[in-house]
MIVORO-296966 format. One record per residue (C-alpha): residue in one letter; chain; x, y, z. Coordinates in steps of 0.25 Angstrom, whole numbers, plus 2048, in hexadecimal, padded with zeros to 3 digits. Each point is the difference from the previous one (the first is absolute). Layout:
N
("a","A",(X,Y,Z)) ...
//
This chain:
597
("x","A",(072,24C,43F)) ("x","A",(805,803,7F2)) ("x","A",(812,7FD,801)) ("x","A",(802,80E,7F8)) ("x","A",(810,7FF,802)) ("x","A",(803,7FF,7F2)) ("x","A",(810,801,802)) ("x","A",(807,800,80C)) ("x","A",(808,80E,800)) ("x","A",(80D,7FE,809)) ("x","A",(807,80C,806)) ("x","A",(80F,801,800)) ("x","A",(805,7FF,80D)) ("x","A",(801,80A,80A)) ("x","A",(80F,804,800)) ("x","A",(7FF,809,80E)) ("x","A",(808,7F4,806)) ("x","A",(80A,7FF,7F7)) ("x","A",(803,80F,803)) ("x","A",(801,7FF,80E)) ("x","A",(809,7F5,800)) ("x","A",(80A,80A,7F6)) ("x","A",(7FE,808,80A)) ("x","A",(808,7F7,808)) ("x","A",(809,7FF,7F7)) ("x","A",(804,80F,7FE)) ("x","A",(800,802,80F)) ("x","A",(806,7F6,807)) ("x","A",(810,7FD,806)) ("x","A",(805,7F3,801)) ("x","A",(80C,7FE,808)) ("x","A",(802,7F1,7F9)) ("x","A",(7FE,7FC,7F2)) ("x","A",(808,7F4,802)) ("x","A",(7F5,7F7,804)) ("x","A",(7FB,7F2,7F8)) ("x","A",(7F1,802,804)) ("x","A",(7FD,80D,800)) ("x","A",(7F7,804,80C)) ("x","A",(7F9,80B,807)) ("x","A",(80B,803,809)) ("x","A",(801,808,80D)) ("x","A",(80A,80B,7F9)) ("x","A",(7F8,805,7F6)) ("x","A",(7FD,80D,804)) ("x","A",(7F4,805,7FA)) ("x","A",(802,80F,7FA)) ("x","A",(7F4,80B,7FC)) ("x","A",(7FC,7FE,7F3)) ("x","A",(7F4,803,7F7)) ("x","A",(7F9,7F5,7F8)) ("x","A",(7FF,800,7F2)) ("x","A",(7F2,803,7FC)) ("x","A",(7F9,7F5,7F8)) ("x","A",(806,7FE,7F2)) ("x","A",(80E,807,801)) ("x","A",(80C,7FC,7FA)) ("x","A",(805,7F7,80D)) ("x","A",(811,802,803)) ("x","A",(809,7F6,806)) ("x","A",(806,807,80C)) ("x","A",(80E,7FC,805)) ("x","A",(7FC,7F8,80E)) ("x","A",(801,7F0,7FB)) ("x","A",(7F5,7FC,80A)) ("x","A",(7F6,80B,7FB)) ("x","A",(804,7FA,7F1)) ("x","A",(7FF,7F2,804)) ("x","A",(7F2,804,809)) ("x","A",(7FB,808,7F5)) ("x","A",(804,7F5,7F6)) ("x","A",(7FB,7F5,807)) ("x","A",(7F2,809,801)) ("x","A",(7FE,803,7F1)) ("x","A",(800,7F3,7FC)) ("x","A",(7F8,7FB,809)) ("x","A",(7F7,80B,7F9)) ("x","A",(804,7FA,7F1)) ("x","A",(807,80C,7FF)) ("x","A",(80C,7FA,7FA)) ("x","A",(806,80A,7FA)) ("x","A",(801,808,80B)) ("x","A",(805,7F2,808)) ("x","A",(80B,800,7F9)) ("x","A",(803,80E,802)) ("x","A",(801,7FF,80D)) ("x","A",(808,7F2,800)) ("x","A",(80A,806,7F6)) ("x","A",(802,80B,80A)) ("x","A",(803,7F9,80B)) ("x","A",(808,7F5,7F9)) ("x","A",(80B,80E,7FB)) ("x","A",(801,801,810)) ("x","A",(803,7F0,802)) ("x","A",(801,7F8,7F3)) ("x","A",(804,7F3,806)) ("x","A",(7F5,7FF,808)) ("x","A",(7F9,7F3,7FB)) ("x","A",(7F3,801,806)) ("x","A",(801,80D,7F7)) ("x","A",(804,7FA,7F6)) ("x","A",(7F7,7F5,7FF)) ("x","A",(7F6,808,801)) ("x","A",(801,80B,7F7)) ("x","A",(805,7F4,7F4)) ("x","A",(7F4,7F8,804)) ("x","A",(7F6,80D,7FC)) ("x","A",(809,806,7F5)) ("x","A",(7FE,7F2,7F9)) ("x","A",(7F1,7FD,803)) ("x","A",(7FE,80E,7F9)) ("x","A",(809,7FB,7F3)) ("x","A",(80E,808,803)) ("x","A",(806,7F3,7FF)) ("x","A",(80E,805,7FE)) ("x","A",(800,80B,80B)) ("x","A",(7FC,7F5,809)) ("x","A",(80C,7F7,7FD)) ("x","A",(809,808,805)) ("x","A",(7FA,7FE,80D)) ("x","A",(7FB,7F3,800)) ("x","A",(80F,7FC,7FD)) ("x","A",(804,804,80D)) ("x","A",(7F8,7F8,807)) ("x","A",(806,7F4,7F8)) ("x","A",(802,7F3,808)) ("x","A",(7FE,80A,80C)) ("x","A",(7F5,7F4,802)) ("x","A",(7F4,80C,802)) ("x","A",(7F5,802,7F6)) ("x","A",(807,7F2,7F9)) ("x","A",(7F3,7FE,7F7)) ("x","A",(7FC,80D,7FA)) ("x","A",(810,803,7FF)) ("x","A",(805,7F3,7FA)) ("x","A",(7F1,802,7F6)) ("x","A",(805,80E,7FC)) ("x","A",(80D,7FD,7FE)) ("x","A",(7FD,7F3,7F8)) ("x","A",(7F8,809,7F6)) ("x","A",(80A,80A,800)) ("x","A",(809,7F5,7FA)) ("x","A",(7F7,7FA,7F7)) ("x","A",(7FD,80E,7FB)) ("x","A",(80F,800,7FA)) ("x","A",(7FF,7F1,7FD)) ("x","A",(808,7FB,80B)) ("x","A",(7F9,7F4,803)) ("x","A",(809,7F8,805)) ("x","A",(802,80B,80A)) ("x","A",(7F1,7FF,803)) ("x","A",(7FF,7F1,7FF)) ("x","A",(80B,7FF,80B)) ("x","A",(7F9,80C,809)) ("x","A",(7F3,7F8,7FE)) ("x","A",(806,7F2,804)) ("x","A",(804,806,80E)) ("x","A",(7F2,805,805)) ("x","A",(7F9,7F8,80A)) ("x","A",(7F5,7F9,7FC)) ("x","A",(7F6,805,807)) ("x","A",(7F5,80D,7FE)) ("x","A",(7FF,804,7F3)) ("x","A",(80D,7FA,7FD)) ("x","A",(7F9,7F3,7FD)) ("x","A",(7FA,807,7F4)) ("x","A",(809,80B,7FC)) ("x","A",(80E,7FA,802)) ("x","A",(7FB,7F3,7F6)) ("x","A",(7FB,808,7F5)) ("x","A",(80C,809,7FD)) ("x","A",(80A,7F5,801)) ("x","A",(7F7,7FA,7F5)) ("x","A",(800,80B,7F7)) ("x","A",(810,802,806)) ("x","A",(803,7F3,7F9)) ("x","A",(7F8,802,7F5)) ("x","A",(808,80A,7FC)) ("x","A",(80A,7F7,7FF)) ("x","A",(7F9,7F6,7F8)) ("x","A",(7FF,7F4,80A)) ("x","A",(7F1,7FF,7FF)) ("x","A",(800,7F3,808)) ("x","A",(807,808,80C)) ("x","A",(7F5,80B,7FE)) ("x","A",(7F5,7F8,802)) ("x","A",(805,7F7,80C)) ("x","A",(802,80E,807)) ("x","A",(7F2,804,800)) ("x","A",(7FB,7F1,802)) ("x","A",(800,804,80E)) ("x","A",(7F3,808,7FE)) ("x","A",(7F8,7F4,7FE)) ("x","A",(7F7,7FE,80C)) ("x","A",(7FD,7F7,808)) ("x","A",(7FB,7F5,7F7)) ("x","A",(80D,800,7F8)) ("x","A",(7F8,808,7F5)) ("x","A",(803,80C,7FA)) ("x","A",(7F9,80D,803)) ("x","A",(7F9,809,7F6)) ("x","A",(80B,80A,803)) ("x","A",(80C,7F3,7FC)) ("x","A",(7FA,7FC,7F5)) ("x","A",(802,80E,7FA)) ("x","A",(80D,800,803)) ("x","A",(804,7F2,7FC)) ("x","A",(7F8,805,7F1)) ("x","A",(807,80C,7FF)) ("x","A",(80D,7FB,803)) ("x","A",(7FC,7F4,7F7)) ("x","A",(7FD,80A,7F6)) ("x","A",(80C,807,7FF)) ("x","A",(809,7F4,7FF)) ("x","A",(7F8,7FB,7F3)) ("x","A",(7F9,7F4,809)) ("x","A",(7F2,803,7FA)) ("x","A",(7F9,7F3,803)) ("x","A",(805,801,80E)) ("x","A",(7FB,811,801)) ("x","A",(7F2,7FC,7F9)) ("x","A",(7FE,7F6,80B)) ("x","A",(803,809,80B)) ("x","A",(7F9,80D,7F9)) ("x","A",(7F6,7F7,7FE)) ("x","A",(7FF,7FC,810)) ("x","A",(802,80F,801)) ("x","A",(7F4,805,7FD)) ("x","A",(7F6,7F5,805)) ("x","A",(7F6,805,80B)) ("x","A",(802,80C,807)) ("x","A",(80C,805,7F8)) ("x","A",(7F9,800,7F2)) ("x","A",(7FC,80D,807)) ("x","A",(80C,807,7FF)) ("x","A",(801,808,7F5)) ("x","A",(810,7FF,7FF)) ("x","A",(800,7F2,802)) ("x","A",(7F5,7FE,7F2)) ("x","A",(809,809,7F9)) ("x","A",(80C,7FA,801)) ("x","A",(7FB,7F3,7FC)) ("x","A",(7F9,805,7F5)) ("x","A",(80D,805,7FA)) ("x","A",(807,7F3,802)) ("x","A",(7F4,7FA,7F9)) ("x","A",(802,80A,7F4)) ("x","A",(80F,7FF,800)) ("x","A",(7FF,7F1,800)) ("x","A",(7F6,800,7F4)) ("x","A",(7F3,7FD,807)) ("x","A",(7F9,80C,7FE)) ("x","A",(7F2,7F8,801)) ("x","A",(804,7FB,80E)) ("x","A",(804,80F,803)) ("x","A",(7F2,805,7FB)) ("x","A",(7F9,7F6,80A)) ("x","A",(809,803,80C)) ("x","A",(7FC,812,7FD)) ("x","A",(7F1,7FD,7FE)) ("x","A",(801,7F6,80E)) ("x","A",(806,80D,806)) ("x","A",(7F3,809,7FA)) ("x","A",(7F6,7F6,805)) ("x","A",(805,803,80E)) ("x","A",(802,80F,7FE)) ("x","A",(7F3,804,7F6)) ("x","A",(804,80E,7F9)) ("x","A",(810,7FF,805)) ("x","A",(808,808,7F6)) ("x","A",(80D,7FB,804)) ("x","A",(801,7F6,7F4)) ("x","A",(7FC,807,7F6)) ("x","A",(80E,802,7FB)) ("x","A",(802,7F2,800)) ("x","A",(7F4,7FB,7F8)) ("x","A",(804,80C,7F7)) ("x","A",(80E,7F8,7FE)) ("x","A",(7F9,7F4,7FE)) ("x","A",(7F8,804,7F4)) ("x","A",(80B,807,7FA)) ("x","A",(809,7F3,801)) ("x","A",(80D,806,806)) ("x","A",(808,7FA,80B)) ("x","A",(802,807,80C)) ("x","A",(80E,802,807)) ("x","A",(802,7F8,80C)) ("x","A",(7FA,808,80E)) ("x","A",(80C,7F9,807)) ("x","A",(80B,803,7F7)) ("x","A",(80C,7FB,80B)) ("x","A",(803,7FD,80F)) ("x","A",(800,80F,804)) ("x","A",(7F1,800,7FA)) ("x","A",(7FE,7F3,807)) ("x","A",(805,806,80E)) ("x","A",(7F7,80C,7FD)) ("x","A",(7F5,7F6,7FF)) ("x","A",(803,7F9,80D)) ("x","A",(802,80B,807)) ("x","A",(7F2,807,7FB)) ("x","A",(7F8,7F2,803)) ("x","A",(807,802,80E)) ("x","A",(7FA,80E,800)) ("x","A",(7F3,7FC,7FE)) ("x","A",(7FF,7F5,80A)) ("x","A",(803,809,80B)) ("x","A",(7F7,809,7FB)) ("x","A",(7F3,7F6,801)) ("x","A",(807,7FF,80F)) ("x","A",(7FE,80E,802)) ("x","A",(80F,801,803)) ("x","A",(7FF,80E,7F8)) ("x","A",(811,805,804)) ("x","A",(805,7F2,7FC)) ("x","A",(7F8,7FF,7F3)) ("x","A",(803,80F,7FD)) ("x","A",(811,7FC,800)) ("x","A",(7FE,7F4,7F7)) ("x","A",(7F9,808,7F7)) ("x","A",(809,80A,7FE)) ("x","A",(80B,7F4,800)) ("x","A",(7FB,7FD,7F5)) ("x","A",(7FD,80C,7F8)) ("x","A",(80F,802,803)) ("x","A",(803,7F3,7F8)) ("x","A",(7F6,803,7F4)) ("x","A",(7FB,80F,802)) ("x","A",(7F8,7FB,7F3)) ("x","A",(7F5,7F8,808)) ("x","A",(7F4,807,800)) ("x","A",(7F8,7F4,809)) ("x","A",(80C,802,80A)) ("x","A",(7FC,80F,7FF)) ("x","A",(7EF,7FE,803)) ("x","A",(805,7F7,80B)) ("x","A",(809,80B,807)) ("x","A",(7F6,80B,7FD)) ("x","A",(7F3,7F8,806)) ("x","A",(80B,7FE,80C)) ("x","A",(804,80F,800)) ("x","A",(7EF,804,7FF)) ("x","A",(7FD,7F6,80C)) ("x","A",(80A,808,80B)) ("x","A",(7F9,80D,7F7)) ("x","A",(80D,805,7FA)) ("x","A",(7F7,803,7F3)) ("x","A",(80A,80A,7FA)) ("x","A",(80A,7F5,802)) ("x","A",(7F9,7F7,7FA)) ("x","A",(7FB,808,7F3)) ("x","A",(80E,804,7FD)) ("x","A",(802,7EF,800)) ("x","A",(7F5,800,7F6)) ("x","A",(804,80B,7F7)) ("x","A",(80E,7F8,7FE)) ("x","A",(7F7,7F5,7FC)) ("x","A",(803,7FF,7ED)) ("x","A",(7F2,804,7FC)) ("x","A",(803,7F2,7F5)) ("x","A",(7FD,7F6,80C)) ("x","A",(7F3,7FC,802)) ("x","A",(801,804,80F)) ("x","A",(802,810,7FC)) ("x","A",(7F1,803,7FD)) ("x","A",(7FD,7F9,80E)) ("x","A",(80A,808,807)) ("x","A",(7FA,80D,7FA)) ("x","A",(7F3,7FE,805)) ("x","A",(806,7FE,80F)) ("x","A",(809,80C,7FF)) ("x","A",(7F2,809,7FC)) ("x","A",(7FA,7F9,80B)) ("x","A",(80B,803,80A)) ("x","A",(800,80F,7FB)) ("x","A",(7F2,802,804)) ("x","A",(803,7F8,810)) ("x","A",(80A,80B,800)) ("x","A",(7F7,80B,7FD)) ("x","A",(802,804,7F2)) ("x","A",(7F4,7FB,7FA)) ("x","A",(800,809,7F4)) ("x","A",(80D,7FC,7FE)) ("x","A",(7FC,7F1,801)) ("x","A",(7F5,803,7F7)) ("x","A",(808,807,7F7)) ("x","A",(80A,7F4,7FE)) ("x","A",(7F5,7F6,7FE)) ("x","A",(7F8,808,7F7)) ("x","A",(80E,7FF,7F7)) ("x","A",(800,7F3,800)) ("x","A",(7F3,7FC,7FD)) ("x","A",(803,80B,7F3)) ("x","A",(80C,7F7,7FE)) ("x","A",(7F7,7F3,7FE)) ("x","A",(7F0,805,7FB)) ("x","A",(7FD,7F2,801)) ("x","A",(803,7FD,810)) ("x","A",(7F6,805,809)) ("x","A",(809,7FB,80D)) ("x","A",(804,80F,801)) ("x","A",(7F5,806,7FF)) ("x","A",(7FA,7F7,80B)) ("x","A",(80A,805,809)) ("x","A",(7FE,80F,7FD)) ("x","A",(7F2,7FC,805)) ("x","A",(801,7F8,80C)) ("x","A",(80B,80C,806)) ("x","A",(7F5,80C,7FC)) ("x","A",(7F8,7F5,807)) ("x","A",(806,7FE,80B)) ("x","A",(802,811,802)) ("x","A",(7F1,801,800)) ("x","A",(800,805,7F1)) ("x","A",(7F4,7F9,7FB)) ("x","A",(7FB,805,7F6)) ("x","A",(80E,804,7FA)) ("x","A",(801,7EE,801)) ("x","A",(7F4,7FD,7F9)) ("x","A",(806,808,7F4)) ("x","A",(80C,7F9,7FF)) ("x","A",(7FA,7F2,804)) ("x","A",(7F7,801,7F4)) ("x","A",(80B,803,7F7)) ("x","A",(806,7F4,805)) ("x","A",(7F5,7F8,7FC)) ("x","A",(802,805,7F1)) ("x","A",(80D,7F7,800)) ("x","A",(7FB,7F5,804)) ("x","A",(7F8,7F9,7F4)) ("x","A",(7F8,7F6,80D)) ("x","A",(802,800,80F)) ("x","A",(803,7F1,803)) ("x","A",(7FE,7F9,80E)) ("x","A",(80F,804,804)) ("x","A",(7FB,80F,7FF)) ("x","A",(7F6,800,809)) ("x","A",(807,80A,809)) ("x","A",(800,80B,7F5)) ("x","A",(7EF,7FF,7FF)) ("x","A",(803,802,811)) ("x","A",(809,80C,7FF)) ("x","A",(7F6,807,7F7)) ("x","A",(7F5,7FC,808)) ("x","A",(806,806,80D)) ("x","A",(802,80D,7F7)) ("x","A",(7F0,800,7FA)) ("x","A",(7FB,7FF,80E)) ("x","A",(809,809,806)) ("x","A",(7FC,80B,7F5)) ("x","A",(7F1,7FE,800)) ("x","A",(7FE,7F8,7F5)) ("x","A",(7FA,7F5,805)) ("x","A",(7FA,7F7,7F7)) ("x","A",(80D,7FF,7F6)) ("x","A",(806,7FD,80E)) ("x","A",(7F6,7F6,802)) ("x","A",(803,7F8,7F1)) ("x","A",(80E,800,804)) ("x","A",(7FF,7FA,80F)) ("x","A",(7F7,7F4,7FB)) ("x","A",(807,7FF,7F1)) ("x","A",(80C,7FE,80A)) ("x","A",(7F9,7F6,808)) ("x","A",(7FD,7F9,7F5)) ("x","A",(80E,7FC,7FD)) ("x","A",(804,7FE,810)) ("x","A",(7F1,7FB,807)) ("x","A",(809,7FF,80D)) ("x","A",(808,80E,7FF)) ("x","A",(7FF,804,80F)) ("x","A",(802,80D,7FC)) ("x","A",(7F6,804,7F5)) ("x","A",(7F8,7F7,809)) ("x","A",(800,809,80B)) ("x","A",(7FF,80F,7F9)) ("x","A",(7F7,7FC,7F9)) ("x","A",(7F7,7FB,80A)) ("x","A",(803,80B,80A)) ("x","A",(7FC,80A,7F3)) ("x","A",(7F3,7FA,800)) ("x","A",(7FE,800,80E)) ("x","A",(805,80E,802)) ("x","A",(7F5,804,7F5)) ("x","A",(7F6,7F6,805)) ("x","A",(7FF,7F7,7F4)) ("x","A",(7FF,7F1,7FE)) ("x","A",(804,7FF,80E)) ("x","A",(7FC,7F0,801)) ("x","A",(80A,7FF,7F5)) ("x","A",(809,80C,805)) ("x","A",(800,7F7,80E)) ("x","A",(804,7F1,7F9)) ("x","A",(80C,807,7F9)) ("x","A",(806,806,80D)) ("x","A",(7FD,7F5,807)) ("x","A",(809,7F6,7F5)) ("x","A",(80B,80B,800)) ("x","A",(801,800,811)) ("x","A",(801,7F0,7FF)) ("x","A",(80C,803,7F5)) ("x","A",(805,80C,808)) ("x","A",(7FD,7FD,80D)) ("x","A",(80A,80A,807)) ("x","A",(7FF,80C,7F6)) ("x","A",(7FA,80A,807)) ("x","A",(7F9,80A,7F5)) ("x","A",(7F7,7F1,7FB)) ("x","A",(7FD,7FD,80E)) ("x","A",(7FB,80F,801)) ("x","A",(7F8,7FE,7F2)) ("x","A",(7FA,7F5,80A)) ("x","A",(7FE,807,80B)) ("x","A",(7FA,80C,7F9)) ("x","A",(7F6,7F6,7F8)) ("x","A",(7FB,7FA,80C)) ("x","A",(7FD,80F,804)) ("x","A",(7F8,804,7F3)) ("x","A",(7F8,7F3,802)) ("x","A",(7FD,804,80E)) ("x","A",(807,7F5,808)) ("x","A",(807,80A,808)) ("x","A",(806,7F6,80A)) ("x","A",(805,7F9,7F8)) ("x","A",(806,80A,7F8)) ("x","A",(805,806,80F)) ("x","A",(80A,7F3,800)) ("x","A",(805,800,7F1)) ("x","A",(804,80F,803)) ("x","A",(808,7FE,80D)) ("x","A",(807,7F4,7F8)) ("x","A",(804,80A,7F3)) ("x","A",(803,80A,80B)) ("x","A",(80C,7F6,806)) ("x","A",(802,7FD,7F3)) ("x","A",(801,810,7FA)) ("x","A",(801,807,80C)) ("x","A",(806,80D,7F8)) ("x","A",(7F4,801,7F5)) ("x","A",(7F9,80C,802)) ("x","A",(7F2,7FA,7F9)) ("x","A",(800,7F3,807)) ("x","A",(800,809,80E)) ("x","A",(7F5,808,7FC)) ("x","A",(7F7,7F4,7FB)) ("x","A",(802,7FA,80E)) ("x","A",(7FC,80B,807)) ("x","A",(7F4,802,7F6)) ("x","A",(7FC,7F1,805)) ("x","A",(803,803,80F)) ("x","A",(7F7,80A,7FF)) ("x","A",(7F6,7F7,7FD)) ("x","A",(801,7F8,80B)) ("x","A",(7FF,80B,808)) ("x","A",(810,7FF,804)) ("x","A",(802,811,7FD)) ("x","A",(80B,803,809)) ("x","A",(807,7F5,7F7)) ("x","A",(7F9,806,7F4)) ("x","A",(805,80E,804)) ("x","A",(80F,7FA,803)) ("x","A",(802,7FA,7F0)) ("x","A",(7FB,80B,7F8)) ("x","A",(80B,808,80A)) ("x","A",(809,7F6,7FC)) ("x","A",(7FE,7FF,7F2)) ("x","A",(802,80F,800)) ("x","A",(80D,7FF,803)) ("x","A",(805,7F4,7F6)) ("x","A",(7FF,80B,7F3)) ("x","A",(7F3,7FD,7FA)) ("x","A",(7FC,808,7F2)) ("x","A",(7F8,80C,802)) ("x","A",(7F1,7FB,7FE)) ("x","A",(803,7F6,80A)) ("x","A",(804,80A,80B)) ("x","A",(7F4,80B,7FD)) ("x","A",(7F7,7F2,803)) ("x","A",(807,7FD,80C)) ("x","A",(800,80D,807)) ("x","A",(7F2,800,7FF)) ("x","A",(7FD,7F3,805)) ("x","A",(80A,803,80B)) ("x","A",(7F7,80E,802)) ("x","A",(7F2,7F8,801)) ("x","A",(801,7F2,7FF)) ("x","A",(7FC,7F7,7F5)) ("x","A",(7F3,805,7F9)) ("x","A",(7F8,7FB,7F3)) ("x","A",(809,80A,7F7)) ("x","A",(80B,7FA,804)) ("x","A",(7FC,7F1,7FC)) ("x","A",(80A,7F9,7F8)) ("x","A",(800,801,7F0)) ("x","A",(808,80D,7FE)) ("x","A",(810,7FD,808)) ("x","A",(805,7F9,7F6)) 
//
């Protein structure tokens, strides 16, 4: 079948927990706060107590174990704020506690309240617990009031071991940096070389940045140079910042080669467009690491991201606002922590990230265009719609806005309403090139879905024609044709190329199964339609097409117990009329396929 899920609308989390656990918190006695680990203990007394109903304002209550319980719950829900609430409560009844404390310093930092969480981490301060994430916090306190030495002594004494391997190098490089003994700086961070003895991508950086700062310009082109070869040159920040050495250091030719090396890879990237604009007016631009707290910013962010690609989401989410905390001007630093903040769906969280973003940096537009996206998963679309529709005013010439006004009315079943603002769309963009098949998809997906078939058509095949082996165009429009009963030799190749690319998706391995039926090979179509039944077991069409086929086979009591099921999995209305009668009196010619969509 046709994959109609055009964005994929994520709910904010039910909060009905959260409240039950401050109900705890209001109600309960505890005899003993004094305790390191709080617990469940067998004196505390349960009281009556009415919950809070689902969106009120949630009170600490005096009980420290219903706080720390109710704490402990919340951000276990990504409710931070409500976390530390909770942890603050309980800390006024027992502020030495240093499980506490770690705990609440530890959270007050990975959401940027940098300075209330010193207070706390200091505590814990050769107490030997949380020794990484204290001594990290601390260091970057320090370095944030240009006490390096301070930092530099504190990073010497880590274990090297975990992510002190990585983090603990590169601040003491930039540690001594600052103090202008370059050679010192790089030697800390040699460490990070692996196991060949040659520097990684994330080194050579470092060793150009630092070699950067400290005039050594042969010595940072080298190293930028290593930088951004292979996988690297896709980092956008990496490019730029090699670029700007390049301008800086009068080689605005090289700079030109190493921007369009980066377009080559990202077709239709806007992100250097201020740069080339720089270029052609010949100015200089000013140093992206001006000093070693940029250059602990920097490390910090890299650091960041790698635990990001690890999926280590809390760990990646602390560095990152480490770093904001050391250059609050660091828009890439800002992109990473709100695509962080969106992955555990903190989208409010994450859109206030990218509002602080300066709407000079390249970065800004892109950030704009995920904060109306992430207003519409929290289910404002007209105000997503609204905020895009001002940005694509803003720039007449950019159509990316109005291609996201299209795919979330697409993805709400507003057809219709998407073919409109595609088409305008399509007036900003002088010619579609191969990178833009997708947009040819999206209005196709609308077209069809709106009844109007033949411009649909045109857009599936002109699509196919820059992407032959797009599994996706592939598949819808070969199940169109089968579902209308055209070109079903053809219809049948297609879907048969897209199953080989996607052999575990479940909606192609239906437009299979479903072909297989229209040609009459009912059989055959029998086994496709279990395997996208294990595959999609909660689609409402895929359910009723495989009773359609059981029916043919003669199975009816099976035939009878999908189109029951596929009742209950919310299919649109036409489907359900169609169902009930086939549930009523069986399959009959009326009911043949050509008209469920």
């Amino acid at each position: 079948m046709k994959d109609l899920t055009g964005s994929i609308r994520v709910r904010r989390s039910v909060r009905i927990a959260i409240a039950v656990a401050a109900g705890l918190a209001l109600s309960v006695a505890c005899t003993s706060s004094q305790v390191s680990s709080p617990s469940v203990a067998a004196d505390v007394a349960p009281q009556a107590w009415e919950a809070p109903r689902l969106g009120d304002t949630l009170e600490p209550g005096k009980s420290f174990i219903g706080n720390y319980l109710a704490g402990t719950f919340a951000r276990t829900q990504s409710d931070s704020d409500h976390a530390i609430e909770y942890f603050r409560a309980a800390l006024a009844k027992d502020p030495e506690n240093l499980d506490l404390n770690f705990q609440a310093g530890v959270l007050l930092a990975t959401e940027g309240r940098i300075a209330e969480a010193v207070p706390l981490l200091q505590k814990l301060d050769g107490s030997g617990k949380g020794t990484t994430v204290v001594d990290l916090v601390l260091a970057v306190e320090s370095i944030a009031h240009g006490k390096f030495k301070d930092a530099e002594s504190r990073l010497s004494a880590l274990e090297k071991n975990g992510i002190n391997k990585l983090v603990g190098p590169l601040l003491r490089g930039w540690a001594l940096a600052d103090a202008g003994d370059i050679d010192g700086a790089l030697e800390a961070i040699d460490s990070l070389s692996g196991k060949d003895g040659k520097p990684s991508a994330l080194q050579n950086l470092h060793i150009a940045l630092i070699n950067d700062l400290g005039g050594r310009d042969a010595a940072a082109l080298e190293a930028y140079r290593a930088a951004t070869g292979g996988e690297a040159a896709a980092s956008f920040r990496a490019v730029e910042m090699f670029g700007e050495f390049l301008e800086r250091t009068g080689k605005p030719d090289d700079a030109k080669k190493i921007y369009d090396g980066f377009l080559a890879e990202h077709p239709g990237s806007e992100l250097l467009d201020a740069s080339l604009a720089r270029l052609r007016a010949g100015s200089v631009p000013a140093r992206n690491i001006a000093n070693a707290k940029d250059g602990s910013a920097q490390a910090l962010f890299d650091l960041a991201g790698a635990f990001r690609q690890r999926n280590a989401r809390e760990m990646g989410q602390l560095f990152g606002r480490l770093a904001l905390y050391l250059n609050t001007d660091f828009p890439a630093a800002q992109i990473l922590l709100g695509d962080i903040l969106e992955s555990n769906q903190r989208l409010e969280a994450a859109n206030i990230v990218y509002a602080a973003i300066d709407k000079a940096s390249p970065l800004a537009w892109a950030a704009r265009i995920r904060a109306g996206l992430n207003l519409d998963d929290l289910e404002r679309p007209d105000e997503a719609i609204a905020h895009l529709r001002t940005m694509a005013d803003e720039r007449p010439a950019i159509a990316q806005p109005l291609i996201t006004i299209g795919n979330i009315l697409r993805g709400r079943d507003r057809f219709a309403e998407a073919v409109v603002v595609y088409d305008e769309a399509f007036t900003r963009i002088p010619a579609i090139e191969k990178h833009q098949w997708s947009l040819l998809y999206f209005r196709g997906m609308a077209l069809e879905r709106s009844g109007e078939w033949t411009r649909a058509e045109a857009d599936f095949l002109a699509a196919l024609d820059f992407e032959p082996e797009q599994p996706y165009v592939l598949n819808y429009l070969g199940y169109s044709w089968v579902d209308k009963g055209l070109h079903l030799d053809r219809a049948m190749g297609m879907i048969e190329k897209a199953v080989k690319l996607r052999p575990n998706d479940g909606y192609i391995v239906d437009s299979l199964g479903w072909a297989l039926y229209r040609l009459g090979k009912i059989e055959e179509a029998v086994r496709e339609l279990e395997r996208a039944i294990e595959l999609r077991p909660e689609d409402p069409i895929i359910n009723d097409h495989l009773g359609d086929a059981y029916w043919k086979v003669g199975r009816r009591k099976e035939a009878g117990f999908q189109w029951r099921r596929s009742l209950t999995l919310d299919p649109q209305d036409d489907l359900i009329a169609k169902i009930e009668k086939k549930i009523e009196r069986g399959l009959t010619e009326e009911d043949e396929p050509g008209n469920d969509g």
